[in-house]
C-alpha positions in Angstrom: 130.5 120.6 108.4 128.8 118.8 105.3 130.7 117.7 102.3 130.7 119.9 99.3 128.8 117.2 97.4 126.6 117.1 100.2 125.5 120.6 99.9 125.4 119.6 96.1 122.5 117.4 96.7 119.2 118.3 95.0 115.6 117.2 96.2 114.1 115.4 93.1 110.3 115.5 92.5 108.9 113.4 90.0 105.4 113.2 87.8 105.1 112.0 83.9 104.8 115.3 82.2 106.3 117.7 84.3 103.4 120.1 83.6 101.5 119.8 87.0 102.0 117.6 90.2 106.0 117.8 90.3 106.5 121.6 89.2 103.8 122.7 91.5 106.2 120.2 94.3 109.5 121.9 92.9 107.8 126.1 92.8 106.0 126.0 95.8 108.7 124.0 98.4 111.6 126.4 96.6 108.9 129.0 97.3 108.8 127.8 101.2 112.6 127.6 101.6 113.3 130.7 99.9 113.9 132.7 103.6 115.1 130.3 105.2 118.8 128.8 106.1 117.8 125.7 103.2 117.1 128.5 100.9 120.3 127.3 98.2 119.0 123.8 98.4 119.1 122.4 94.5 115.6 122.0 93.8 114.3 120.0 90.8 111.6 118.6 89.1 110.9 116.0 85.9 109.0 113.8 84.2 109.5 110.1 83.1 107.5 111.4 79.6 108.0 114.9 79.3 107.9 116.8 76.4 110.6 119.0 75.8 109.8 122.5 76.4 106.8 123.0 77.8 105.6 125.4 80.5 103.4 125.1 83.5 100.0 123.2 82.5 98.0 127.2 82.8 96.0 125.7 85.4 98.6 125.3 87.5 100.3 128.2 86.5 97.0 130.6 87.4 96.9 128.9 90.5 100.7 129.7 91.4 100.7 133.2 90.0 97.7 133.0 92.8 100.2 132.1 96.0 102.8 134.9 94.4 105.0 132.3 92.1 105.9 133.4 89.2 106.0 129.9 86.8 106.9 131.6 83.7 110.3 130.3 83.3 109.4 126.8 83.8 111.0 124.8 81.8 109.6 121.2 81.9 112.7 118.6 81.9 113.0 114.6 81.2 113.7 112.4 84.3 117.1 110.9 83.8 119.3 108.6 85.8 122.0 111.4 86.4 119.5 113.7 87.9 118.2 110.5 90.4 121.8 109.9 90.9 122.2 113.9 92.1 119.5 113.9 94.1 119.7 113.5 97.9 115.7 112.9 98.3 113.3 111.5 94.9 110.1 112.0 95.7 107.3 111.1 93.0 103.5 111.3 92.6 102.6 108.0 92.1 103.7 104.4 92.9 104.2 103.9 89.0 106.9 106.7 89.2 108.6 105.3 92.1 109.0 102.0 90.2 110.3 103.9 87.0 112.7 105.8 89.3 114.0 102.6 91.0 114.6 101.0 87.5 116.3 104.1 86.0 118.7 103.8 89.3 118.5 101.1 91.6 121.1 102.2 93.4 119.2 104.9 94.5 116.0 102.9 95.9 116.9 103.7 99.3 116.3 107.6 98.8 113.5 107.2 96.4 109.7 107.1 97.6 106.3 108.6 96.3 106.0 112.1 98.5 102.7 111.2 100.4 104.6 107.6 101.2 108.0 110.0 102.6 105.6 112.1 104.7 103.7 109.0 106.3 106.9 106.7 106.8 108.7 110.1 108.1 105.7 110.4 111.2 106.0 107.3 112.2 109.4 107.5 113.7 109.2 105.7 117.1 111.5 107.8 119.1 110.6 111.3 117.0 114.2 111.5 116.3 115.7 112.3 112.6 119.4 112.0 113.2 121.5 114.4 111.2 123.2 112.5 109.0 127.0 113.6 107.9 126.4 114.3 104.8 123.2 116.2 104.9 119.6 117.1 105.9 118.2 114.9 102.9 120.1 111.4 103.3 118.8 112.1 107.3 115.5 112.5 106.1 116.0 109.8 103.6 117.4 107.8 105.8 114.2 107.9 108.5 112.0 107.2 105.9 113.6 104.1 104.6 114.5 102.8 108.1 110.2 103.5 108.9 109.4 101.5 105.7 108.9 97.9 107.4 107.0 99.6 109.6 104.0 101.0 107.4 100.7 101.4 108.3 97.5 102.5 106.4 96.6 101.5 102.3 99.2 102.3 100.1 96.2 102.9 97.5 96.5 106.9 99.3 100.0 106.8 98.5 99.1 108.3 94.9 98.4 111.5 93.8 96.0 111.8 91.0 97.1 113.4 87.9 94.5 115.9 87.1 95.8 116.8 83.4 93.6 115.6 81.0 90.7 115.3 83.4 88.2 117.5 85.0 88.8 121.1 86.2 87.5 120.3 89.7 90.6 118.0 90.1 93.3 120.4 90.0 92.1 121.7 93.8 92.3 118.1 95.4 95.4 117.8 93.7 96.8 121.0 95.0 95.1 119.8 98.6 97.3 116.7 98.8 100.3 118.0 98.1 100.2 121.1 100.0 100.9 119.3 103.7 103.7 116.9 102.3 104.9 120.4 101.3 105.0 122.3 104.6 106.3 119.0 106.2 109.1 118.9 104.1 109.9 122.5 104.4 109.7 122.6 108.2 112.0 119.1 108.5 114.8 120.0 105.9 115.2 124.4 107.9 114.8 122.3 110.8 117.8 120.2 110.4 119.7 122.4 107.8 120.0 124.4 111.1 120.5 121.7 113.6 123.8 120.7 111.2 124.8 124.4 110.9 125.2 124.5 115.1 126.9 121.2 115.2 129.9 122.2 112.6 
């Protein structure tokens, strides 16, 4: 059986406002876990420069309202060293974030990686094996992923998800599209193993 802090473990995501990229992580994954055995898994979002509160960018919002997730009570929130340090998994947009993360807590580096980074180190586990860790589905997850990282393929450059605030219309679908998979992934992998520990305690 896990730990009480264990179960206390958030999953972190991370963009610079907190408007688009990490709420639509945070709403649509707690959205995904919500029938599920993970469905009390802490789930957070923030921004290394967000302005305190704001809502859902509307585009964003129109666009979750469309998949049945209601954003009004969003609350955008500034990325802090005690929420990395309460976080099992960090998971941020861009490479930039990661670095800001890792400075903010360095201590935390090992659980910290952009989300499209976690999904590609995650699939290339030799043996297809995640390991439950003791004290929780993220640190296993966290864990892969960090163990997988000398052993990255591909550019990096794809490791980024564009920020489409500020820009073009047309950019908030592409930026829904890459984040969507990462999404499912992570849903499948954390209900997966959330009930692999359950059978095991």
């Amino acid at each position: 059986m896990t730990s009480s802090r264990s179960e206390s473990r958030s999953i972190l995501f991370v963009c610079t406002g907190n408007i688009a990229r990490s709420p639509f992580m945070e709403l649509t994954l707690a959205q995904r876990l919500a029938d599920t055995s993970a469905a009390a898994l802490p789930v957070h979002s923030a921004g290394t420069y967000a302005l305190a509160h704001s809502g859902v960018h509307p585009v964003v919002a129109e666009e979750l309202d469309n998949r049945g997730i209601d954003a009004s009570g969003f609350t955008t929130t500034q990325l802090s060293s005690q929420l990395v340090q309460q976080a099992g998994l960090v998971l941020t947009a861009t490479r930039d974030h990661r670095r800001l993360v890792a400075r903010l807590a360095p201590e935390r580096r090992n659980v910290t990686f952009t989300l499209r980074q976690f999904v590609r180190l995650i699939q290339l586990d030799p043996v297809g094996e995640i390991r439950v860790a003791t004290n929780g589905p993220l640190e296993a997850l966290a864990q892969l992923a960090n163990r997988n990282r000398g052993l990255s393929a591909g550019s990096q450059d794809d490791d980024d998800i564009v920020d489409p605030v500020n820009s073009h219309r047309r950019l908030f679908p592409a930026t829904f599209a890459a984040i969507d998979p990462a999404i499912s992934l992570l849903a499948e992998l954390i209900t997966g193993l959330k009930d692999l520990s359950r059978n095991r305690s």
